[in-house]
Biopython code that builds the backbone (N, CA, C, O; Angstrom):
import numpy as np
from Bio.PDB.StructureBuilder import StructureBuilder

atoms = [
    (1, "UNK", "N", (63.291, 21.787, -61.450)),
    (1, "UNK", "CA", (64.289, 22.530, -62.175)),
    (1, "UNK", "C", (65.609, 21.763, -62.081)),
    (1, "UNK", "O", (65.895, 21.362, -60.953)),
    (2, "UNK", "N", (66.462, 21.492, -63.072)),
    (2, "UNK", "CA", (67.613, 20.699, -63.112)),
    (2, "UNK", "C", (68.387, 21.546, -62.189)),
    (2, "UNK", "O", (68.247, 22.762, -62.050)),
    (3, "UNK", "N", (69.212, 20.786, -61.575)),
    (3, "UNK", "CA", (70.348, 21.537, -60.340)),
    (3, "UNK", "C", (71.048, 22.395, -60.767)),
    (3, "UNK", "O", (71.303, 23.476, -60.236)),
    (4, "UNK", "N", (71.602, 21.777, -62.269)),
    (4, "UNK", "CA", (72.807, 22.427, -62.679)),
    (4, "UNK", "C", (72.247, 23.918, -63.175)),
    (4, "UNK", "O", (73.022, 24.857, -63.358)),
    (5, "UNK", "N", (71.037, 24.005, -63.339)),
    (5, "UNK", "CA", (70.195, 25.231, -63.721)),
    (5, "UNK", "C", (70.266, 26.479, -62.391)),
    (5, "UNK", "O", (70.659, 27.641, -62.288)),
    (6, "UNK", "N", (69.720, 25.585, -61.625)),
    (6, "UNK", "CA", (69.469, 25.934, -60.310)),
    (6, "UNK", "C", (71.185, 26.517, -59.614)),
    (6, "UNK", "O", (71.219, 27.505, -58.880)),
    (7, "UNK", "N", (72.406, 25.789, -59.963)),
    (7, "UNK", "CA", (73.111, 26.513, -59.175)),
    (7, "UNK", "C", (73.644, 27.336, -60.401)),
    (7, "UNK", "O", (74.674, 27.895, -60.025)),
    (8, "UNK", "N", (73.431, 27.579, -61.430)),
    (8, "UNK", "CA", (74.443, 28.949, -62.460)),
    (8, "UNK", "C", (73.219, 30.029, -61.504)),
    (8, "UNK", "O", (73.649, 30.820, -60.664)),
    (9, "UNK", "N", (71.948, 29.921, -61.748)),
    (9, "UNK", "CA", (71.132, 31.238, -61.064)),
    (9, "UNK", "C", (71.685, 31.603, -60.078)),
    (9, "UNK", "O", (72.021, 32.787, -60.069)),
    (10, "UNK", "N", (71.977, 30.828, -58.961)),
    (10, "UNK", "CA", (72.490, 31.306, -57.271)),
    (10, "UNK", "C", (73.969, 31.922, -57.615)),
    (10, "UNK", "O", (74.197, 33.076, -57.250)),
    (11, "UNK", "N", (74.928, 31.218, -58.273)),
    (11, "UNK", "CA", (76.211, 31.956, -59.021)),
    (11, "UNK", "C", (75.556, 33.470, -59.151)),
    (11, "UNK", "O", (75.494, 34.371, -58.315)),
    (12, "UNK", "N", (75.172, 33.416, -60.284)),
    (12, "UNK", "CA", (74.988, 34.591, -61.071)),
    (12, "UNK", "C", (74.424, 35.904, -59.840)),
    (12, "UNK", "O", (74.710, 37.090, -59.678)),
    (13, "UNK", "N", (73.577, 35.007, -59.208)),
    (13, "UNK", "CA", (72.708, 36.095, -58.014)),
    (13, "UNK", "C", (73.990, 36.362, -57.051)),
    (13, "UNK", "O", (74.094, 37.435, -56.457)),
    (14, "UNK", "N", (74.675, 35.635, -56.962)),
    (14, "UNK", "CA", (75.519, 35.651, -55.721)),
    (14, "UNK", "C", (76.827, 36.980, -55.654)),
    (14, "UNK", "O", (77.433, 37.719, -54.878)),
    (15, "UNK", "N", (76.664, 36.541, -57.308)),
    (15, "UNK", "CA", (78.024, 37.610, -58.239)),
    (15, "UNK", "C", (77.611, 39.251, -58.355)),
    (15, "UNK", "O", (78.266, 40.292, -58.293)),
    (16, "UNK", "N", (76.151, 38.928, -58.561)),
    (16, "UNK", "CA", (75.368, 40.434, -58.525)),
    (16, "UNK", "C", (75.091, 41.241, -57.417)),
    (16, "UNK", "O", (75.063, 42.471, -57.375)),
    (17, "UNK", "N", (74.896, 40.458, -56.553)),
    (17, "UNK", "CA", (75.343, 40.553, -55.055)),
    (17, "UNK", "C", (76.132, 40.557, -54.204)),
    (17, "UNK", "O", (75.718, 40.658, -53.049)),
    (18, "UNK", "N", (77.361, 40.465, -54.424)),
    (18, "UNK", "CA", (78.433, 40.816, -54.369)),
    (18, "UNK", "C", (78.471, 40.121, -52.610)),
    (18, "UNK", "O", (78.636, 40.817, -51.608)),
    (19, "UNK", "N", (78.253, 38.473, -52.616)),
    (19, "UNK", "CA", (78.004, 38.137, -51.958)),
    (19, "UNK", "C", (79.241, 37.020, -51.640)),
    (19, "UNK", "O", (79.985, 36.734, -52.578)),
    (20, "UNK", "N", (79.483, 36.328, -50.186)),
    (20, "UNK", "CA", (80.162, 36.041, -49.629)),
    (20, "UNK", "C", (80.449, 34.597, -51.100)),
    (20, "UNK", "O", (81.440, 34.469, -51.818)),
    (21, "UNK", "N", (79.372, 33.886, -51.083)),
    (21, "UNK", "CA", (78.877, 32.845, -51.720)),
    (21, "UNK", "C", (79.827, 32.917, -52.919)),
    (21, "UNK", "O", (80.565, 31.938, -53.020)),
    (22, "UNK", "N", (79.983, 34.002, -53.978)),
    (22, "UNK", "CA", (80.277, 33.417, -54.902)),
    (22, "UNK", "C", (82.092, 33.898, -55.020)),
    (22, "UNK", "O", (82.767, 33.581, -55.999)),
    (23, "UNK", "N", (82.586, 34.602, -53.971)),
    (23, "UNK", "CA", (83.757, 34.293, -54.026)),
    (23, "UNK", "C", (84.383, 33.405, -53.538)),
    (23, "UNK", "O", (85.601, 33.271, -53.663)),
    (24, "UNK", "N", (83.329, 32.361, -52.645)),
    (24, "UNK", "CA", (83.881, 31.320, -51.911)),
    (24, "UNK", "C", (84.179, 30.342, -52.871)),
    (24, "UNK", "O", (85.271, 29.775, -52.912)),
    (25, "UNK", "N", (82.706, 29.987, -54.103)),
    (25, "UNK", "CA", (82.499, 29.320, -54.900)),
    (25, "UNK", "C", (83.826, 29.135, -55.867)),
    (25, "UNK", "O", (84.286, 28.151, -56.447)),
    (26, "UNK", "N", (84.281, 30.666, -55.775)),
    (26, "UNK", "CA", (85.519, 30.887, -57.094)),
    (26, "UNK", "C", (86.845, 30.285, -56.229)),
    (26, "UNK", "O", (87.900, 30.055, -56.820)),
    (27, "UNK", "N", (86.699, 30.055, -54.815)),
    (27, "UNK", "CA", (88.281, 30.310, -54.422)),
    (27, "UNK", "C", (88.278, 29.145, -53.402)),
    (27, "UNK", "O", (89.003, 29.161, -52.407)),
    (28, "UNK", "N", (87.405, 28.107, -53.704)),
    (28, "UNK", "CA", (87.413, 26.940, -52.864)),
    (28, "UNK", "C", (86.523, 25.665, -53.609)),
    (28, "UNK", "O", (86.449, 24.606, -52.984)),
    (29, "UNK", "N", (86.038, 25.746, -54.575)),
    (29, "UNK", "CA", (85.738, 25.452, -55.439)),
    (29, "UNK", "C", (87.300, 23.893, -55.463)),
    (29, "UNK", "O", (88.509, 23.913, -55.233)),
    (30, "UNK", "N", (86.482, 23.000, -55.797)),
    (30, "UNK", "CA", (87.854, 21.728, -56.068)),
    (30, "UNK", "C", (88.705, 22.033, -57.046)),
    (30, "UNK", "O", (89.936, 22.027, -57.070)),
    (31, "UNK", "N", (87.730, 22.359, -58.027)),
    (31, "UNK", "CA", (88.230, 22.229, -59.550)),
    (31, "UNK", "C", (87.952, 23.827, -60.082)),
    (31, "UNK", "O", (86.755, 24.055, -60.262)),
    (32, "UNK", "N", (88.539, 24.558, -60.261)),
    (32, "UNK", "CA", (88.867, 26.041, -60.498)),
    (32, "UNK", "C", (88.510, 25.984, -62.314)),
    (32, "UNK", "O", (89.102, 26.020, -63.392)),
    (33, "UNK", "N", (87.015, 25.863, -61.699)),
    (33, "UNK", "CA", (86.794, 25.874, -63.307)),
    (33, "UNK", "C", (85.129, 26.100, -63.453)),
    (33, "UNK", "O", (84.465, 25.763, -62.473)),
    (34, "UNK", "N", (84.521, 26.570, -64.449)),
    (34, "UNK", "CA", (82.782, 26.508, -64.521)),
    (34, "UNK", "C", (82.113, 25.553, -63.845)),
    (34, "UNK", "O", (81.276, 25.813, -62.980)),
    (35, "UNK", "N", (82.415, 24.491, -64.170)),
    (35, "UNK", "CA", (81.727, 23.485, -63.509)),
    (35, "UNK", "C", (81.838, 22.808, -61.957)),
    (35, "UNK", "O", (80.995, 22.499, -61.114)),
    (36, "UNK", "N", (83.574, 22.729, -62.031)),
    (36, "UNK", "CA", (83.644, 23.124, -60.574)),
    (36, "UNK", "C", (83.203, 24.365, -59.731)),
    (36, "UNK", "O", (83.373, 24.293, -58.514)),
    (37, "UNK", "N", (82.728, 25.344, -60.191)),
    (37, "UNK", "CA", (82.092, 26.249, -59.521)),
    (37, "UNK", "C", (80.477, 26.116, -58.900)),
    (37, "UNK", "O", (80.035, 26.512, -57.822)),
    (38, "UNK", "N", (79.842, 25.452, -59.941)),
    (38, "UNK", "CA", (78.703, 24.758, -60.117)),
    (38, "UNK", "C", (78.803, 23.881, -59.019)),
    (38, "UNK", "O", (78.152, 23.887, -57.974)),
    (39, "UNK", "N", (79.849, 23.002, -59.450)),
    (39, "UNK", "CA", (79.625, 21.364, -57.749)),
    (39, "UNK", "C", (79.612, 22.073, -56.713)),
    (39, "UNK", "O", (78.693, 21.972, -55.900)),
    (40, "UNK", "N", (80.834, 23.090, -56.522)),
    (40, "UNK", "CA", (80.533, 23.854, -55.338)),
    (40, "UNK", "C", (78.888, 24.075, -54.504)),
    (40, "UNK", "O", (78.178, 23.654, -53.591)),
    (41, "UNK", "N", (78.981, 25.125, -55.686)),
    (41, "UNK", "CA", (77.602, 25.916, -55.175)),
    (41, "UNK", "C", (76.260, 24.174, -55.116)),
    (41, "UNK", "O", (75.588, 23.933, -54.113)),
    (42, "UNK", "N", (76.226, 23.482, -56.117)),
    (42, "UNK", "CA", (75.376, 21.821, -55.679)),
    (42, "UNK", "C", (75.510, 21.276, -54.585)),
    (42, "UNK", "O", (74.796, 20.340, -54.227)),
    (43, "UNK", "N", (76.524, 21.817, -53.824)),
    (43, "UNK", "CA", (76.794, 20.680, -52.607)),
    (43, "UNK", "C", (76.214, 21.588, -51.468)),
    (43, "UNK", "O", (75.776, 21.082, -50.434)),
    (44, "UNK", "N", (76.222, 23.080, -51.702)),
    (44, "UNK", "CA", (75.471, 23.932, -50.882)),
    (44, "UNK", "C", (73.983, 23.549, -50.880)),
    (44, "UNK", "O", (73.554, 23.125, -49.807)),
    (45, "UNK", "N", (73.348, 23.611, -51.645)),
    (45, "UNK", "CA", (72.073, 22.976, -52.332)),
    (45, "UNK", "C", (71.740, 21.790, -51.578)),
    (45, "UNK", "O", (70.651, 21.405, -51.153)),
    (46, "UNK", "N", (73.072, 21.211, -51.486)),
    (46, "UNK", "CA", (72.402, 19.845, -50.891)),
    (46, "UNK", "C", (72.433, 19.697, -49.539)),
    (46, "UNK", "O", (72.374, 18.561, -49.069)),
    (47, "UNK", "N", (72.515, 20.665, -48.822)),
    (47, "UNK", "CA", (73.262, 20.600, -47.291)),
    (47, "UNK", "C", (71.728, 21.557, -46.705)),
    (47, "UNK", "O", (71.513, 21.815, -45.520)),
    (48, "UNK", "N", (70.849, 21.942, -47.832)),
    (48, "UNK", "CA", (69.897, 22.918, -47.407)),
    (48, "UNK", "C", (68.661, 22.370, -48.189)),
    (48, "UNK", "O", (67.832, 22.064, -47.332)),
    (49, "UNK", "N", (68.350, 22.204, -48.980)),
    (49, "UNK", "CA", (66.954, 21.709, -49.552)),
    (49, "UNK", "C", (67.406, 20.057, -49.975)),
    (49, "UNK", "O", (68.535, 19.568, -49.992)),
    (50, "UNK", "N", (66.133, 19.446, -50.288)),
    (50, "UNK", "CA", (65.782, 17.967, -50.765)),
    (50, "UNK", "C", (66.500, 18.512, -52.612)),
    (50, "UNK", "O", (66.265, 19.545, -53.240)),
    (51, "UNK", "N", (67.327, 17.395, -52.963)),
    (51, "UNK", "CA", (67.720, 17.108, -54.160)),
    (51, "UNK", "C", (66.992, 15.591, -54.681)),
    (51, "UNK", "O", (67.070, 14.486, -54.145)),
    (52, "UNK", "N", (66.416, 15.924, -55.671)),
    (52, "UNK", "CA", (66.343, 14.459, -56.258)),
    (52, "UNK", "C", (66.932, 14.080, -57.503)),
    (52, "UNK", "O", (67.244, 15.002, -58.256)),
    (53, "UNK", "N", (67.156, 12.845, -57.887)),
    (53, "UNK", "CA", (67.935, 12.418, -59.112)),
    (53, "UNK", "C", (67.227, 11.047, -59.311)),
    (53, "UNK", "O", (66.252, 10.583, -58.720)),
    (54, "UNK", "N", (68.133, 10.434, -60.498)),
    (54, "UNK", "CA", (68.107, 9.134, -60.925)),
    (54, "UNK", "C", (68.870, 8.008, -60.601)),
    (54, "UNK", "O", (69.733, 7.567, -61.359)),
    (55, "UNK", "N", (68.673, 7.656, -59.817)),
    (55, "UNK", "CA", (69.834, 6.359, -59.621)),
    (55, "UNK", "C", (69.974, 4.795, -61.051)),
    (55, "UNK", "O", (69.317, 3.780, -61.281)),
    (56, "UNK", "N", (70.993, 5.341, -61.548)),
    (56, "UNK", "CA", (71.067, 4.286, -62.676)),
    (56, "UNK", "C", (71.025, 3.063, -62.388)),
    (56, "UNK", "O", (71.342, 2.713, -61.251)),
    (57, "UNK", "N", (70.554, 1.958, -63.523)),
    (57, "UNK", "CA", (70.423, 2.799, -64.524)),
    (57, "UNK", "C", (68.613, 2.947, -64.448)),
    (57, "UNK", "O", (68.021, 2.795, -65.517)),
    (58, "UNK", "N", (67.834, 3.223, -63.262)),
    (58, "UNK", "CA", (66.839, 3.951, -63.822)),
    (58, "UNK", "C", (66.561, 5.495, -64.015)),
    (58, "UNK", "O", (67.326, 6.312, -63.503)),
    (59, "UNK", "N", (65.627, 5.833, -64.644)),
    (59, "UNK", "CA", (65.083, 6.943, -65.160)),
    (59, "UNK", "C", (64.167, 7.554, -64.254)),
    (59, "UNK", "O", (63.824, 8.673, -64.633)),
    (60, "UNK", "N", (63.495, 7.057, -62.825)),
    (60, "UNK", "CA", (62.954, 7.680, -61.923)),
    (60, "UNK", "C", (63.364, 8.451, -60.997)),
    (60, "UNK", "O", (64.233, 7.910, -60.313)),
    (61, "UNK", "N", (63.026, 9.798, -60.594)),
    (61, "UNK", "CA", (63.581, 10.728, -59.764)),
    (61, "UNK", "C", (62.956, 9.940, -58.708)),
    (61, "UNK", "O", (61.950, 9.311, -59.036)),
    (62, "UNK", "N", (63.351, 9.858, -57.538)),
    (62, "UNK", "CA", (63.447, 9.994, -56.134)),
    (62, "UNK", "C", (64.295, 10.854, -55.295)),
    (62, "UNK", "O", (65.475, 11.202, -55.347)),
    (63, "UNK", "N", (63.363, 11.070, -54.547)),
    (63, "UNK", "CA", (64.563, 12.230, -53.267)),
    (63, "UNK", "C", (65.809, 11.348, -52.694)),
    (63, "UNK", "O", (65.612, 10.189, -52.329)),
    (64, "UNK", "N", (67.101, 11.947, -52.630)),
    (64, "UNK", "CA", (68.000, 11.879, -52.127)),
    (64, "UNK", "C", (68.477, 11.973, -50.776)),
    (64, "UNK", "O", (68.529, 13.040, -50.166)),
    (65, "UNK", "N", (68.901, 10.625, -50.203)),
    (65, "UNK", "CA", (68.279, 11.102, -48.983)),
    (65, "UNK", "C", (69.921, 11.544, -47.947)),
    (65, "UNK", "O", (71.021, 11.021, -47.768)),
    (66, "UNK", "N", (68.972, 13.186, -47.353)),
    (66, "UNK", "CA", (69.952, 14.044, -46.917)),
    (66, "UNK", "C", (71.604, 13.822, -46.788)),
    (66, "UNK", "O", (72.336, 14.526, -47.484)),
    (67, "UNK", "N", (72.094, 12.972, -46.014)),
    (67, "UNK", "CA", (73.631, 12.267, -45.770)),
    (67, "UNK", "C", (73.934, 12.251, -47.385)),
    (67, "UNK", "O", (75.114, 12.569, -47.536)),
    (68, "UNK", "N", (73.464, 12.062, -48.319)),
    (68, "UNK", "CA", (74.431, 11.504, -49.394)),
    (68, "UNK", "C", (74.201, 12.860, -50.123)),
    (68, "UNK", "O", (75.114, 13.260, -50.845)),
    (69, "UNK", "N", (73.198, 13.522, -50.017)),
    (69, "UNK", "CA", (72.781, 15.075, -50.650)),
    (69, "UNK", "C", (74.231, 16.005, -49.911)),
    (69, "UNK", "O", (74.893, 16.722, -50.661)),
    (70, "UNK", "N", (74.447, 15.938, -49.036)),
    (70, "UNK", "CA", (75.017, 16.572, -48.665)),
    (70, "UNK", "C", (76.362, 16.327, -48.558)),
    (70, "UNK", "O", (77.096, 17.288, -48.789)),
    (71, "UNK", "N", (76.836, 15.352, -48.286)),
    (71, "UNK", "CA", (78.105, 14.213, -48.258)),
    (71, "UNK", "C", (78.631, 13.831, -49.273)),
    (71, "UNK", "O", (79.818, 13.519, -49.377)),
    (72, "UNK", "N", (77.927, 13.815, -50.008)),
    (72, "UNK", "CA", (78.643, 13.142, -51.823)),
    (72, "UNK", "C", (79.324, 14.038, -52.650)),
    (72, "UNK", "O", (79.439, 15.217, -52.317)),
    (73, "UNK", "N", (79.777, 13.616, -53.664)),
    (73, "UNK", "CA", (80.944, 14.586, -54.681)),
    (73, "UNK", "C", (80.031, 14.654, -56.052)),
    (73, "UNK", "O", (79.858, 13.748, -56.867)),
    (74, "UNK", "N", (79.500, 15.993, -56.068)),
    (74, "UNK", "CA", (78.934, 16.593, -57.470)),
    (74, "UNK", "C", (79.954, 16.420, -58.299)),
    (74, "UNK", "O", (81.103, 16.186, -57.925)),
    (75, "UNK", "N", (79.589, 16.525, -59.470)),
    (75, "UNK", "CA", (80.314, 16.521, -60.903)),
    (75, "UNK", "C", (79.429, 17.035, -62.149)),
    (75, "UNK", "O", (78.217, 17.247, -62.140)),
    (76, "UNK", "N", (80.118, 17.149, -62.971)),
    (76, "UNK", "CA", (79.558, 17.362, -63.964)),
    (76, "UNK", "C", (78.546, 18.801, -63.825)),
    (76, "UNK", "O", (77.344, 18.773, -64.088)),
    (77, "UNK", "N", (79.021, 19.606, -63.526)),
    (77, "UNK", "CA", (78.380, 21.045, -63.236)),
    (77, "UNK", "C", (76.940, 20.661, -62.426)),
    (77, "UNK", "O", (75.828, 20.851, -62.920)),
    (78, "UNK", "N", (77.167, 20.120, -61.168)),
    (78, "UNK", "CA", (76.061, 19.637, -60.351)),
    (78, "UNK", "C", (74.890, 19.017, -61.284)),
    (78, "UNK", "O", (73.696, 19.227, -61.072)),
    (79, "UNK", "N", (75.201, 18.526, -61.941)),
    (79, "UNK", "CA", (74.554, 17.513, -62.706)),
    (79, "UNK", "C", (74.459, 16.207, -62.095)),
    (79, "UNK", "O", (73.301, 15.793, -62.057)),
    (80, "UNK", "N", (75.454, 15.325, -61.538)),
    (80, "UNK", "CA", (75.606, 13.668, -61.370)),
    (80, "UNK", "C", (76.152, 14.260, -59.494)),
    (80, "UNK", "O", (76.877, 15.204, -59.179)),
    (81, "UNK", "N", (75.521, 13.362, -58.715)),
    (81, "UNK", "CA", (76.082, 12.980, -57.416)),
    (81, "UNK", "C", (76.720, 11.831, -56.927)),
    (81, "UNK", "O", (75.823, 11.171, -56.403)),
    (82, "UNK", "N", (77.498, 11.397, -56.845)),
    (82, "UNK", "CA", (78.327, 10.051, -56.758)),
    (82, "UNK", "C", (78.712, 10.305, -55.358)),
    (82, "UNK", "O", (79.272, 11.332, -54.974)),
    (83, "UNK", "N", (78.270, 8.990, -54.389)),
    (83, "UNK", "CA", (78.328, 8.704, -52.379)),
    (83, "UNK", "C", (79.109, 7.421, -52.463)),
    (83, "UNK", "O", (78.828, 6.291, -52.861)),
    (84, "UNK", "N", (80.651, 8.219, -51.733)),
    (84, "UNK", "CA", (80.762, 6.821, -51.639)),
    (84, "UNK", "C", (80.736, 6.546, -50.381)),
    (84, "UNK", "O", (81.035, 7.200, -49.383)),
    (85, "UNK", "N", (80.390, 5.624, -50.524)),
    (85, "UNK", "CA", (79.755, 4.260, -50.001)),
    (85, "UNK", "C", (80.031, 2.934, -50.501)),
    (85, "UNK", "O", (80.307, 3.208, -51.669)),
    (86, "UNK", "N", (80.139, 1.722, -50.406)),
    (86, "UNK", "CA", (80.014, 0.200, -50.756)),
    (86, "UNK", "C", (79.522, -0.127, -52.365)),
    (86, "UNK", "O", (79.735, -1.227, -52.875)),
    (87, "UNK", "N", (78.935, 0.822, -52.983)),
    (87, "UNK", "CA", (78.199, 0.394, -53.921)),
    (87, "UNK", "C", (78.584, 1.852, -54.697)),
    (87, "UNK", "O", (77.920, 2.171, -55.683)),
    (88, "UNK", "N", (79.338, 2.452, -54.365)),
    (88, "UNK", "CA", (79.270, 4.354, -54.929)),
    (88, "UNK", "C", (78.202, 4.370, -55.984)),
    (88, "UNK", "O", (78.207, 4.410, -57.215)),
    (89, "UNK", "N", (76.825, 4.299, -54.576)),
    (89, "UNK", "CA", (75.725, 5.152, -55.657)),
    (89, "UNK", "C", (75.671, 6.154, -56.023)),
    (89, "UNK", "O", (75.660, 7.010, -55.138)),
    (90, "UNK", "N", (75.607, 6.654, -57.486)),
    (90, "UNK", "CA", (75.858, 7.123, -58.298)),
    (90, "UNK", "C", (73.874, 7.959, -58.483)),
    (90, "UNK", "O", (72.840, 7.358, -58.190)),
    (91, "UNK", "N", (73.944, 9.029, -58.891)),
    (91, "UNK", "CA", (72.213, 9.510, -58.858)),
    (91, "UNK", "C", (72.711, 10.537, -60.491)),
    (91, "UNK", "O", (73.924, 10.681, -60.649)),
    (92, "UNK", "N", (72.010, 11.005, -61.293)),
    (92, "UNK", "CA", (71.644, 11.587, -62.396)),
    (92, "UNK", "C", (70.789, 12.513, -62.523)),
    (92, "UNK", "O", (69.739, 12.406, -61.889)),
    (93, "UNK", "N", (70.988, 13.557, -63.296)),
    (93, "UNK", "CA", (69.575, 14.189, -63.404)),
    (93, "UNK", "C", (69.160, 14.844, -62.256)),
    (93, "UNK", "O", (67.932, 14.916, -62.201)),
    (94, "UNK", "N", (69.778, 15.380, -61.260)),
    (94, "UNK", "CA", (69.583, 15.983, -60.473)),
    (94, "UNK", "C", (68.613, 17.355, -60.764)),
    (94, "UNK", "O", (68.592, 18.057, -61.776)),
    (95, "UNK", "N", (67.817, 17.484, -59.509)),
    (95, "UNK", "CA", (67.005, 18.226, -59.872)),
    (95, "UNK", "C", (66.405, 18.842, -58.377)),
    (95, "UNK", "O", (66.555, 18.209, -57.331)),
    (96, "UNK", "N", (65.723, 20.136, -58.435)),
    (96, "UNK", "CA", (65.568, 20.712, -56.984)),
    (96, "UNK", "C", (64.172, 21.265, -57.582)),
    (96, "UNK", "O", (63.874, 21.517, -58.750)),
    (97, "UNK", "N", (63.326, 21.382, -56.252)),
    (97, "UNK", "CA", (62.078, 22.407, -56.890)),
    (97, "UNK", "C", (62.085, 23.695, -56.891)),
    (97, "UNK", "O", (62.869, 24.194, -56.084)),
    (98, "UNK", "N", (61.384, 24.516, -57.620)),
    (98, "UNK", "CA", (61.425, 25.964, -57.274)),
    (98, "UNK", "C", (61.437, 26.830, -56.544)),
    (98, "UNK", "O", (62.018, 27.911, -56.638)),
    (99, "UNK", "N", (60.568, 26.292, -55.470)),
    (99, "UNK", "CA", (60.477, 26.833, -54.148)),
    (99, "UNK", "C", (61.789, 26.538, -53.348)),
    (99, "UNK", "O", (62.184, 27.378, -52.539)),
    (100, "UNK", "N", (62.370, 25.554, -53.514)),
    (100, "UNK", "CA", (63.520, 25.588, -52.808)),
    (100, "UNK", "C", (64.773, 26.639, -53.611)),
    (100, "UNK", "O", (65.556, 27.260, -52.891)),
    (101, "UNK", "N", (64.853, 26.748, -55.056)),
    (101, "UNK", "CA", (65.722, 27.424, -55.334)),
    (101, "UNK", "C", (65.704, 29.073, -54.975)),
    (101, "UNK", "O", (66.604, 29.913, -54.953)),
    (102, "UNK", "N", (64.489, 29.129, -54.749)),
    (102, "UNK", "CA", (64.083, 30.444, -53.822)),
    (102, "UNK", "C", (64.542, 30.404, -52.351)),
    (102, "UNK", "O", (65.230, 31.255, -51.787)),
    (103, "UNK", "N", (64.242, 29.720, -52.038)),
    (103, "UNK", "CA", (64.899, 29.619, -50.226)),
    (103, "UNK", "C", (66.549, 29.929, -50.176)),
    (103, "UNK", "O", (66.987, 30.929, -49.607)),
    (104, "UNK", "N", (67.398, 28.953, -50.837)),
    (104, "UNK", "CA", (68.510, 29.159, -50.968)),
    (104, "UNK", "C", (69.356, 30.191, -51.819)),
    (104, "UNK", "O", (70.585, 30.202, -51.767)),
    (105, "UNK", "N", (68.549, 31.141, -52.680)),
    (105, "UNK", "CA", (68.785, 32.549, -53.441)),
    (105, "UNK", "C", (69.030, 33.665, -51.830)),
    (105, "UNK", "O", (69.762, 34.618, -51.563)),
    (106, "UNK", "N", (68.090, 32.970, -51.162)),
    (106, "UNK", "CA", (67.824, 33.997, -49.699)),
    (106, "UNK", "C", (68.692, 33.569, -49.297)),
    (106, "UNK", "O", (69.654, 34.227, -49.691)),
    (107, "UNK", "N", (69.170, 32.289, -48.301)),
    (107, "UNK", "CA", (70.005, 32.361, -47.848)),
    (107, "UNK", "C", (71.503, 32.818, -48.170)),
    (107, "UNK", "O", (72.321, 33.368, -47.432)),
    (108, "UNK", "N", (71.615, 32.361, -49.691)),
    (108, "UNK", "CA", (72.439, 33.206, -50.394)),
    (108, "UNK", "C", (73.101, 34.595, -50.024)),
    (108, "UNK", "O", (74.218, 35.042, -49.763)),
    (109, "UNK", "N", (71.871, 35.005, -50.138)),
    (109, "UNK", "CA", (72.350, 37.056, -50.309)),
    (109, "UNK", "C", (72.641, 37.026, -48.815)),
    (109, "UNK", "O", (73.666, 37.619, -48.480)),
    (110, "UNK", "N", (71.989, 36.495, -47.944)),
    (110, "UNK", "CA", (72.371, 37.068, -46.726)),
    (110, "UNK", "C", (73.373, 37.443, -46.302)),
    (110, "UNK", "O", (73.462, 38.183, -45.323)),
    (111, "UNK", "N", (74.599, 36.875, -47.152)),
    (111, "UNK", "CA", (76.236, 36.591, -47.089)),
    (111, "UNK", "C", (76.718, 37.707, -48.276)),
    (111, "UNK", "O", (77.032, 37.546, -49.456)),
    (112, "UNK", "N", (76.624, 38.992, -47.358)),
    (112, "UNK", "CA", (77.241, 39.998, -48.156)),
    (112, "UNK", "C", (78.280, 40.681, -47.237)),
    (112, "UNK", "O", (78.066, 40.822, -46.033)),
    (113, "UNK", "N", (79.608, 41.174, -47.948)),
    (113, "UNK", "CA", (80.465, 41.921, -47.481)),
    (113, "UNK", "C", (79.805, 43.135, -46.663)),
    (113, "UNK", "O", (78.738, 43.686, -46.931)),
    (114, "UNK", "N", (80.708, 43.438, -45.568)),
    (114, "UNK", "CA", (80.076, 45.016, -44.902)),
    (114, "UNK", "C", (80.088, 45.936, -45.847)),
    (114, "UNK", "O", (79.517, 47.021, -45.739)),
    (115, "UNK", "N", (80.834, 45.509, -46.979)),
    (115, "UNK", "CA", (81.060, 47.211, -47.539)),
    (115, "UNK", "C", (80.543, 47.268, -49.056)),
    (115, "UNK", "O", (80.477, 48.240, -49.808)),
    (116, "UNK", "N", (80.165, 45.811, -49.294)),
    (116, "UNK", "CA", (79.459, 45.476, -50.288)),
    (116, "UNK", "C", (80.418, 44.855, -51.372)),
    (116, "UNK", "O", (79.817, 44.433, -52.359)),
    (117, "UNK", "N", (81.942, 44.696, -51.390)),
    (117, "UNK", "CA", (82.806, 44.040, -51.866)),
    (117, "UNK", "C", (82.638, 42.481, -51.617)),
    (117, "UNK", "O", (81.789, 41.840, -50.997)),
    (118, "UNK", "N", (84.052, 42.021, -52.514)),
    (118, "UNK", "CA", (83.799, 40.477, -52.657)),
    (118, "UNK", "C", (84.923, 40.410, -52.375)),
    (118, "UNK", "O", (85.474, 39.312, -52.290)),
]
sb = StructureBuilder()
sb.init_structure("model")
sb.init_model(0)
sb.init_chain("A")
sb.init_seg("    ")
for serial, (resi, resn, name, xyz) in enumerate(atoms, 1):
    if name == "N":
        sb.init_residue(resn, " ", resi, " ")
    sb.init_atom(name, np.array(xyz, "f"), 0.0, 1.0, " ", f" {name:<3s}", serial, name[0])
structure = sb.get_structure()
């Protein structure tokens, strides 16, 4: 499932849920905007399940490996991961599996207000 797919769902779940997650997303977020809301919530993603992408300019997914999943600067509504590093590899096409976007929906909700506010 593309990331950027993967984090509007956890948004959306997070918002319905009235969960810690998506007011963090709104109010710490870099860029106070859709997509910066998105990198947000991608970089969560990446600190908890395997992300894979494309490292240009090829077209093959490979897993991302953890330090730069987690360490690097999303863009593009968790679409593109850019690590810098020496070479700022750059990955595309980011993408997570299903089962993981389930794991992190859970960890998600767990992060609800006592009183059910945001």
């Amino acid at each position: 499932m593309p990331l950027r797919v993967a984090t509007k769902l956890a948004y959306q779940e997070a918002r319905a849920n009235k969960t810690l997650w998506a007011a963090a997303a709104e109010r710490l977020a870099a860029e106070k905007t859709p997509d910066g809301i998105l990198n947000y919530v991608g970089t969560y993603f990446g600190t908890h399940v395997p992300i894979y992408g494309a490292r240009p300019p090829s077209d093959q997914l490979e897993e991302i490996p953890k330090n730069m999943a987690s360490n690097g600067r999303m863009t593009g509504g968790a679409s593109r991961l850019t690590y810098q590093d020496n070479a700022n590899t750059e990955f595309v096409d980011l993408q997570v599996k299903a089962k993981d976007v389930r794991m992190v929906l859970k960890l998600m909700a767990e992060k609800v207000f006592a009183d059910g506010s945001m």
